[in-house]
Gaussian input, Z-matrix of N, CA and C with variables (Angstrom, degrees):
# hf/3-21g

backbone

0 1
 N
 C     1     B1
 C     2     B2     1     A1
 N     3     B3     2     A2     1     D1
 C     4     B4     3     A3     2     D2
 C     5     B5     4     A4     3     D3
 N     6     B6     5     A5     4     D4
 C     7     B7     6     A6     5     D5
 C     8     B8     7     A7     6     D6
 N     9     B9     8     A8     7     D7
 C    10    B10     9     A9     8     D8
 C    11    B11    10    A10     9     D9
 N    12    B12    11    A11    10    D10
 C    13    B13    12    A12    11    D11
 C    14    B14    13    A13    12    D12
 N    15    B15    14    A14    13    D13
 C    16    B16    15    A15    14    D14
 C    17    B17    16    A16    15    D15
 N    18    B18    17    A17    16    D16
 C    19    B19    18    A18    17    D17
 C    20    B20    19    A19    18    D18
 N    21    B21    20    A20    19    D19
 C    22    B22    21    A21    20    D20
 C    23    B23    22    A22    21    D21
 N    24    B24    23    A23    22    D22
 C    25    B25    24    A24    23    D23
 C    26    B26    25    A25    24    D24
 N    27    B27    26    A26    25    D25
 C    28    B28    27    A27    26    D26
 C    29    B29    28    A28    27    D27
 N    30    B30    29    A29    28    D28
 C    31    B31    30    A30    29    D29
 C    32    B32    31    A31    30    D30
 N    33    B33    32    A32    31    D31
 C    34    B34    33    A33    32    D32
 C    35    B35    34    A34    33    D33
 N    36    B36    35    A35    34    D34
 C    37    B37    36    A36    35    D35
 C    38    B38    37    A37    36    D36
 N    39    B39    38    A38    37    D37
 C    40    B40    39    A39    38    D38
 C    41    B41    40    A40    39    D39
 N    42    B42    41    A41    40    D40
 C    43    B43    42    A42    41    D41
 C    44    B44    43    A43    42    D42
 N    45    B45    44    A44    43    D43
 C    46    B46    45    A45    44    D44
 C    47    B47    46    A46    45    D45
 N    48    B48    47    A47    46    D46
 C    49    B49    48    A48    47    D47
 C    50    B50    49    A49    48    D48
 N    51    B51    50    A50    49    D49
 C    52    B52    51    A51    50    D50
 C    53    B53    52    A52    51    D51
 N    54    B54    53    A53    52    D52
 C    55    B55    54    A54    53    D53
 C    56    B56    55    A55    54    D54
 N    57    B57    56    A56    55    D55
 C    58    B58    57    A57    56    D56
 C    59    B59    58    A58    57    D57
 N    60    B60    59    A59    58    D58
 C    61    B61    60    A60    59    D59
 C    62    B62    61    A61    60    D60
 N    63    B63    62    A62    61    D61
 C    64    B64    63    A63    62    D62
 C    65    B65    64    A64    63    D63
 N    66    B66    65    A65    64    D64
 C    67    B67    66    A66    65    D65
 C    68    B68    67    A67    66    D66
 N    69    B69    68    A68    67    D67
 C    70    B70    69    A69    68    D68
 C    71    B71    70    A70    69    D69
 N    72    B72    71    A71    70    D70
 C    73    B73    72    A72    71    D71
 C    74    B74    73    A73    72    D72
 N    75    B75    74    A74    73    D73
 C    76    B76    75    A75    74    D74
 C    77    B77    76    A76    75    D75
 N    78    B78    77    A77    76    D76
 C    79    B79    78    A78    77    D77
 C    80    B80    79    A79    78    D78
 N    81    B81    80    A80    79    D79
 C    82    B82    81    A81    80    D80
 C    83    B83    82    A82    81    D81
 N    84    B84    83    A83    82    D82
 C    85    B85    84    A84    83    D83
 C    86    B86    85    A85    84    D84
 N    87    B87    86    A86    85    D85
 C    88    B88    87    A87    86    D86
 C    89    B89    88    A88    87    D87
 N    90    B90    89    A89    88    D88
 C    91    B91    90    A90    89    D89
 C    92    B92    91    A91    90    D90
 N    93    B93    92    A92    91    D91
 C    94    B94    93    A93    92    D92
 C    95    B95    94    A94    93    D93
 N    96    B96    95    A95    94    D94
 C    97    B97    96    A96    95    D95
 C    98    B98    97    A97    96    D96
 N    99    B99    98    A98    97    D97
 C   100   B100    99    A99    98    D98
 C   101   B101   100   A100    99    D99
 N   102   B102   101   A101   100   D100
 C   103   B103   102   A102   101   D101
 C   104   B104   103   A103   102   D102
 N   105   B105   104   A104   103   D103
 C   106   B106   105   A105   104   D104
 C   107   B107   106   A106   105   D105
 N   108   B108   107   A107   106   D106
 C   109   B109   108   A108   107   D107
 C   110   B110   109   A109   108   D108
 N   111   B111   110   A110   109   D109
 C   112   B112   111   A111   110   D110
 C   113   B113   112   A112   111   D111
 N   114   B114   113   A113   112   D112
 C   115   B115   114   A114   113   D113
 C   116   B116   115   A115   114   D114
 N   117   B117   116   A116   115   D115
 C   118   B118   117   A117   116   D116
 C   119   B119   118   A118   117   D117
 N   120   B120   119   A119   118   D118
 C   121   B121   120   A120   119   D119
 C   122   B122   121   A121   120   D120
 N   123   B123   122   A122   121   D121
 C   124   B124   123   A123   122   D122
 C   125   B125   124   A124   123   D123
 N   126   B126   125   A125   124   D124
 C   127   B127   126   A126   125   D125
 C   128   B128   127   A127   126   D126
 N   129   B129   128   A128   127   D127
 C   130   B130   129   A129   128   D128
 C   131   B131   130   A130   129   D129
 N   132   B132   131   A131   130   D130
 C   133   B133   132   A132   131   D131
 C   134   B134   133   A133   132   D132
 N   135   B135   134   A134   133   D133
 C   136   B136   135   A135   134   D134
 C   137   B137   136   A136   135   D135
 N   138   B138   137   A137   136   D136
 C   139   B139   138   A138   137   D137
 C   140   B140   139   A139   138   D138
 N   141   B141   140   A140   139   D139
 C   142   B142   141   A141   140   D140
 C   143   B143   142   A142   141   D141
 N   144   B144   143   A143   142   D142
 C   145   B145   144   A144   143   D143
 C   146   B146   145   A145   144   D144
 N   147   B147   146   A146   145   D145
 C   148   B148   147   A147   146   D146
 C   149   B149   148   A148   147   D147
 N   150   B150   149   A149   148   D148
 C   151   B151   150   A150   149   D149
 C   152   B152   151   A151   150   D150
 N   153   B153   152   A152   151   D151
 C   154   B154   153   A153   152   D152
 C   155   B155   154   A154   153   D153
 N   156   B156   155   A155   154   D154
 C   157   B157   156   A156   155   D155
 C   158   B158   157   A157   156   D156
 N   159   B159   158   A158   157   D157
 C   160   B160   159   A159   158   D158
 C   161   B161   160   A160   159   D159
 N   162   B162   161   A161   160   D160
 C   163   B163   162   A162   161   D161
 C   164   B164   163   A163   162   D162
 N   165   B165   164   A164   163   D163
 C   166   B166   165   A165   164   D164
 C   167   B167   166   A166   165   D165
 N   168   B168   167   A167   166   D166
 C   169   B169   168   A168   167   D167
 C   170   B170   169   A169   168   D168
 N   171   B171   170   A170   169   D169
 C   172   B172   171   A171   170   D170
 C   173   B173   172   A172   171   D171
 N   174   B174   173   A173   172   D172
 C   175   B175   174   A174   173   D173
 C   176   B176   175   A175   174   D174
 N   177   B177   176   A176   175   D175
 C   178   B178   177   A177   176   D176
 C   179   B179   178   A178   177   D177
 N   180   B180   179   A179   178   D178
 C   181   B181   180   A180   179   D179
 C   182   B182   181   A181   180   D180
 N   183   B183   182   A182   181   D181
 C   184   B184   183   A183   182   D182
 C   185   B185   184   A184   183   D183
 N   186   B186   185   A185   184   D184
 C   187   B187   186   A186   185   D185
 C   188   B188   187   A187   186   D186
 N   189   B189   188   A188   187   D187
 C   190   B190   189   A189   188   D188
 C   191   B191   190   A190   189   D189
 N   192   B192   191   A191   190   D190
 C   193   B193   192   A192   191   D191
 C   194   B194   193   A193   192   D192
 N   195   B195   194   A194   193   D193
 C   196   B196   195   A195   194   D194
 C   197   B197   196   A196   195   D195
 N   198   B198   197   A197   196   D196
 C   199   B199   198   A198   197   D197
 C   200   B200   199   A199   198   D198
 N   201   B201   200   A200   199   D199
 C   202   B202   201   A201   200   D200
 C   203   B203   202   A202   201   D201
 N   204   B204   203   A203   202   D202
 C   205   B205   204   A204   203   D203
 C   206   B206   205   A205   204   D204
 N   207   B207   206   A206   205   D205
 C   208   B208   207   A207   206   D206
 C   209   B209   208   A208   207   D207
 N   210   B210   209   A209   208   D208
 C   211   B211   210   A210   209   D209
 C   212   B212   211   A211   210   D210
 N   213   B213   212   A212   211   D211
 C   214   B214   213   A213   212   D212
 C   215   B215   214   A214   213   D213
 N   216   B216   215   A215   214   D214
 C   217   B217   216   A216   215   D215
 C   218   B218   217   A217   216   D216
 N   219   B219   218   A218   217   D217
 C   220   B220   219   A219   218   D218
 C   221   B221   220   A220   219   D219
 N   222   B222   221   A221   220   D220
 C   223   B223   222   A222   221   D221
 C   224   B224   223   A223   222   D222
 N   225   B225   224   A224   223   D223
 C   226   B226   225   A225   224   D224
 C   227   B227   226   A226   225   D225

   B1=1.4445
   B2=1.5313
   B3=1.2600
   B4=1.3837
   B5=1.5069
   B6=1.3547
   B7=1.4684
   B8=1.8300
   B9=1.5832
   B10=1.5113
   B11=1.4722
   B12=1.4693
   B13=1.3041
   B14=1.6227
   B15=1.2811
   B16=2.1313
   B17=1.6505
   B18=0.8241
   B19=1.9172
   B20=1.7226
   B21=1.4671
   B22=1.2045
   B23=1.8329
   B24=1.2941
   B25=2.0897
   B26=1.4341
   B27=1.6891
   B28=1.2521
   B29=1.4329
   B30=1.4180
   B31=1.3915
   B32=1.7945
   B33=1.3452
   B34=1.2762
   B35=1.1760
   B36=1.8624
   B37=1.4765
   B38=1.4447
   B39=1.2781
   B40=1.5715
   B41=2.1897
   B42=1.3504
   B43=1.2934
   B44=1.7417
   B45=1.5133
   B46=1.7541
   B47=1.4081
   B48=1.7856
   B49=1.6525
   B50=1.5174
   B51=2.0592
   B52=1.3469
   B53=1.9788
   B54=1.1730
   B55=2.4608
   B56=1.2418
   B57=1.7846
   B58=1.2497
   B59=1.9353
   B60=0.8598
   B61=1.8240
   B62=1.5978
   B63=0.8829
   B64=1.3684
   B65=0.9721
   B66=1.4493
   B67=1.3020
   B68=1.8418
   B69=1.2157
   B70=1.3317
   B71=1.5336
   B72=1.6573
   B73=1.6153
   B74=1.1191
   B75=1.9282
   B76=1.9318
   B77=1.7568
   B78=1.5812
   B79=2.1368
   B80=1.4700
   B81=1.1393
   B82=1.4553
   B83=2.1514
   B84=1.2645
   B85=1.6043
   B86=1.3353
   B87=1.5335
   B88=0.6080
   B89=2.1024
   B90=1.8893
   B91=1.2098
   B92=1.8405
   B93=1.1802
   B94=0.8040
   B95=1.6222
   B96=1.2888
   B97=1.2382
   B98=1.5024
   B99=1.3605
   B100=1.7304
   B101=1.4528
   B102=1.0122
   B103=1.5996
   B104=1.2365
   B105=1.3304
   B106=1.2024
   B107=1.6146
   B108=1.5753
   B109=1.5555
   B110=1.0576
   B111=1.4751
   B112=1.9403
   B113=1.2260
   B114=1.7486
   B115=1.4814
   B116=1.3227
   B117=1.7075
   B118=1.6948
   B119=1.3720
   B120=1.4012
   B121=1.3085
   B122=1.6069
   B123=1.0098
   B124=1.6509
   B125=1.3633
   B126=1.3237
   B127=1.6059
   B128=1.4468
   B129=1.2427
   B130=1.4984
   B131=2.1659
   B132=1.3606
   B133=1.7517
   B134=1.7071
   B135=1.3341
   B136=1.1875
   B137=1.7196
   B138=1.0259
   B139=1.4912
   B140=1.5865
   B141=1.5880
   B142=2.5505
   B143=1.7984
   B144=1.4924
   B145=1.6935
   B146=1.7026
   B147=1.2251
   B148=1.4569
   B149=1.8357
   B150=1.2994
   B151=1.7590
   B152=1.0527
   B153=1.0501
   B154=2.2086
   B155=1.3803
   B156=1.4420
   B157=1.8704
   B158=1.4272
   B159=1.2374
   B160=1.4601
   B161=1.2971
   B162=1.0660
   B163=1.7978
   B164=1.5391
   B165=1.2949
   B166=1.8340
   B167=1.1830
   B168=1.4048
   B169=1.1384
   B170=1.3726
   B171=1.9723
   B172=1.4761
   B173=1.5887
   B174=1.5200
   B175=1.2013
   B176=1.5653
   B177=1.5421
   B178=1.3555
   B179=1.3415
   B180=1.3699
   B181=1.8446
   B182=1.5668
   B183=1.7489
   B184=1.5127
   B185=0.8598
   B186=1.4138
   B187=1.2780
   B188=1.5196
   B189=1.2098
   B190=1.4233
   B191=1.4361
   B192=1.2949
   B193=2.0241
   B194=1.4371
   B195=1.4403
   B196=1.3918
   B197=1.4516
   B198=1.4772
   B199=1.4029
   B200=1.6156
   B201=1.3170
   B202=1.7301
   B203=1.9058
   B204=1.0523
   B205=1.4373
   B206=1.5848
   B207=1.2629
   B208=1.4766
   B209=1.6088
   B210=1.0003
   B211=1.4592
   B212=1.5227
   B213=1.2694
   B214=1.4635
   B215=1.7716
   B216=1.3989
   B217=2.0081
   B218=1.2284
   B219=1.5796
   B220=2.1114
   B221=1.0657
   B222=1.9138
   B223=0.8748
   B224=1.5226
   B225=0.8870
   B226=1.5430
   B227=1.6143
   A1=109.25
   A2=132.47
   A3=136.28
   A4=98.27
   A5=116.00
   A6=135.64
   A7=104.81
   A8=97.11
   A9=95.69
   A10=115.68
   A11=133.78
   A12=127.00
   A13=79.40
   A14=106.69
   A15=112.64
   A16=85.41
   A17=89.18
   A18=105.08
   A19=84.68
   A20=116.13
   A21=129.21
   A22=83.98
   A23=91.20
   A24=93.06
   A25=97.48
   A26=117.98
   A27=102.69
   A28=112.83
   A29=117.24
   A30=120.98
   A31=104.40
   A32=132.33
   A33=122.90
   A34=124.42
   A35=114.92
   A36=109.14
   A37=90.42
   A38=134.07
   A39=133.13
   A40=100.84
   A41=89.05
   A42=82.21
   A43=104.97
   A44=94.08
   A45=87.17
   A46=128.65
   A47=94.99
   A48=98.13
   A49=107.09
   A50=105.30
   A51=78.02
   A52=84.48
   A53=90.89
   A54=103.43
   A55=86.79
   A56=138.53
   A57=118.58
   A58=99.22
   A59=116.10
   A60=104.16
   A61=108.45
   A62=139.01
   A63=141.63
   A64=89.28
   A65=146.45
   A66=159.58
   A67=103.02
   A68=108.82
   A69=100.20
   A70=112.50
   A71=117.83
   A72=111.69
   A73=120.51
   A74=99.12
   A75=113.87
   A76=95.21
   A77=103.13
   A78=102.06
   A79=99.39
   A80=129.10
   A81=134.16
   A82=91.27
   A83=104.82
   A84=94.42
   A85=95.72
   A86=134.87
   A87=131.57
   A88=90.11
   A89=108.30
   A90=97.62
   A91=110.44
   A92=131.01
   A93=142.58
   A94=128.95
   A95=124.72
   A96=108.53
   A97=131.28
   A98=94.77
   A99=119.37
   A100=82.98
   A101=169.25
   A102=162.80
   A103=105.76
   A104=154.67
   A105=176.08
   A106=103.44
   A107=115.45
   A108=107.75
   A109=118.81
   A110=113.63
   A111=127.11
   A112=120.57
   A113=104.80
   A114=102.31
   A115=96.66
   A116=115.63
   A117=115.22
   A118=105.64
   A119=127.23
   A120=138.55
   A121=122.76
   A122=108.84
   A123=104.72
   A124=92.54
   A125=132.90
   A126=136.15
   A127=113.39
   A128=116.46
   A129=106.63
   A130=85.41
   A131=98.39
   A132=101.05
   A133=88.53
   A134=124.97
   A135=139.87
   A136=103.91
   A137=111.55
   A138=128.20
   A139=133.00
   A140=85.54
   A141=105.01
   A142=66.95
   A143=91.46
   A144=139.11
   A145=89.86
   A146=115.74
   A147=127.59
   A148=108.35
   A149=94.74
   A150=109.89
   A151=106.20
   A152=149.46
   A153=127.92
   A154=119.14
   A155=109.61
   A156=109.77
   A157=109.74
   A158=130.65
   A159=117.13
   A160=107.60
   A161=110.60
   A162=142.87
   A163=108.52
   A164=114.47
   A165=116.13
   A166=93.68
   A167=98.49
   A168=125.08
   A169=106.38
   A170=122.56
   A171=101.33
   A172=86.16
   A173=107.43
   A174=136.29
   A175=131.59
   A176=102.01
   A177=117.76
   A178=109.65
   A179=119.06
   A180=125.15
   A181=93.49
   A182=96.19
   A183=113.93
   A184=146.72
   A185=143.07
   A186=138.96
   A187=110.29
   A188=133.64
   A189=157.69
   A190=107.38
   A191=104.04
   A192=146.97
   A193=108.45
   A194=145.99
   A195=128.13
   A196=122.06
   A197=96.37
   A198=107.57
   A199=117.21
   A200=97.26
   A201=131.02
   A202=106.58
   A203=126.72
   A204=137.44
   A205=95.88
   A206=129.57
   A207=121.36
   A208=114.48
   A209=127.71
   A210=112.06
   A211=91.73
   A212=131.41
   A213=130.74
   A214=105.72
   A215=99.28
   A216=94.76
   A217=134.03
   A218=89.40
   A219=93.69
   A220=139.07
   A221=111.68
   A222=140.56
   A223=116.47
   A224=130.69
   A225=153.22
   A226=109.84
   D1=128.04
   D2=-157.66
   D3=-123.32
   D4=110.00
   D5=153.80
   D6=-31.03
   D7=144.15
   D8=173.91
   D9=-129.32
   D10=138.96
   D11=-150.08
   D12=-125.09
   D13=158.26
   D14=165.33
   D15=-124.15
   D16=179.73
   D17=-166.03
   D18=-159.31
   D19=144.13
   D20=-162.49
   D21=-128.38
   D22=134.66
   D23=-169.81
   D24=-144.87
   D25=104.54
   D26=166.55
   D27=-117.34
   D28=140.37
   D29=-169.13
   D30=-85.50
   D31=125.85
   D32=155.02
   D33=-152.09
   D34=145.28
   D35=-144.51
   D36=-167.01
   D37=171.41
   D38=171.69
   D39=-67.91
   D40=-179.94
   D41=-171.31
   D42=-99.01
   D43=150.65
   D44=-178.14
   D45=91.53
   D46=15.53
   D47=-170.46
   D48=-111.99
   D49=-29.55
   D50=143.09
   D51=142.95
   D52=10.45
   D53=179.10
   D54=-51.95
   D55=-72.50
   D56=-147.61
   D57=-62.10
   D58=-50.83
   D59=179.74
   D60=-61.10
   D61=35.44
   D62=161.96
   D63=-118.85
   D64=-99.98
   D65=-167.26
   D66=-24.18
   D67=-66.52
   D68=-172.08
   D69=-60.05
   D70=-35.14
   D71=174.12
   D72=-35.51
   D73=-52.81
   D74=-161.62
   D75=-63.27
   D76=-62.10
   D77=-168.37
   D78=-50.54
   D79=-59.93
   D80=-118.34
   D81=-118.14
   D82=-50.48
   D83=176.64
   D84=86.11
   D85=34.26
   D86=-126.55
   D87=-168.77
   D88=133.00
   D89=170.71
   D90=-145.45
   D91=123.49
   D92=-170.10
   D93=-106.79
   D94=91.46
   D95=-167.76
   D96=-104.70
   D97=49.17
   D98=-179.71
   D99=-133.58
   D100=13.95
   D101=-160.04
   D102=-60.05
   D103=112.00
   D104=-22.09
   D105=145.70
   D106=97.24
   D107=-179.90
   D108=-34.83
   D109=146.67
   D110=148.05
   D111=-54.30
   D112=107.69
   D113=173.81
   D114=-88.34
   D115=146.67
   D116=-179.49
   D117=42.94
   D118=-115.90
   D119=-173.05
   D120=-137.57
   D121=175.38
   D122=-165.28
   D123=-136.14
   D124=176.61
   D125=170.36
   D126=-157.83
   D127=133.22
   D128=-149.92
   D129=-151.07
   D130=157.10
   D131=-166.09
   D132=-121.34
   D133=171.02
   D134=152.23
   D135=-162.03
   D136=134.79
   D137=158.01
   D138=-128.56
   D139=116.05
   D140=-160.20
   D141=-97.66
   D142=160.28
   D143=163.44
   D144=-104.38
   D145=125.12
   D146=164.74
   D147=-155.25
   D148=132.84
   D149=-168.73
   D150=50.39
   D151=69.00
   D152=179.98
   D153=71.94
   D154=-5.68
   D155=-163.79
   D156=-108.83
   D157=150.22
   D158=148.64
   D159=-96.80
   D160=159.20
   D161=-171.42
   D162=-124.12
   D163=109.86
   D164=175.42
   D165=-128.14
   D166=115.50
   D167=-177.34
   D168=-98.09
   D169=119.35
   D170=177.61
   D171=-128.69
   D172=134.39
   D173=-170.74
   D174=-125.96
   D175=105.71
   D176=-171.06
   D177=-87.27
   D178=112.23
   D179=176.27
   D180=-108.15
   D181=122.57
   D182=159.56
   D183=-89.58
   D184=149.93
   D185=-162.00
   D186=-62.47
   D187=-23.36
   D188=161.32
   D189=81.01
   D190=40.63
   D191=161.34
   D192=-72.69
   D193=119.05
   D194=174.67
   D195=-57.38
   D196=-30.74
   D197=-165.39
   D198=-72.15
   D199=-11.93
   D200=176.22
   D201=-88.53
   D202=-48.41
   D203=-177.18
   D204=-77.43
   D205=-63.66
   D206=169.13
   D207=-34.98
   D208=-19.28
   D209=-155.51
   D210=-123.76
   D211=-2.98
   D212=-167.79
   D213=-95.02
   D214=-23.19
   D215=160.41
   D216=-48.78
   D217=-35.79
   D218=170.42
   D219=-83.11
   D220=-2.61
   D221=-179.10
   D222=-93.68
   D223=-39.82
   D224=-179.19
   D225=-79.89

């Protein structure tokens, strides 16, 4: 029976540098190079098996807006 951990992951960076193509690589394995800006924020899950554990990963990519990064402390 394997214990399950979430991991809280928020990506933030200016805009256009490139979080949503990280994010979609890790979920999706996956690379897109027309990728469609972050409006506000997006939220996206992945869960790896590592040593015996699961890992749920829930992952907030920001618009990389301040006014968007200010407001993601209360969220987290």
């Amino acid at each position: 029976n394997m214990s399950l951990r979430e991991l809280k992951v928020c990506l933030l960076g200016d805009t256009g540098v490139g979080k949503s193509s990280i994010v979609w690589r890790f979920v999706e394995d996956s690379f897109d190079p027309n990728i469609n800006p972050t409006i506000g924020a997006s939220f996206m899950t992945k869960t790896v098996q590592y040593q015996n554990e699961l890992h749920k990963f829930l992952i907030w990519d920001t618009a990389g807006q301040e006014r968007v990064n200010s407001c993601l402390q209360y969220d987290l």
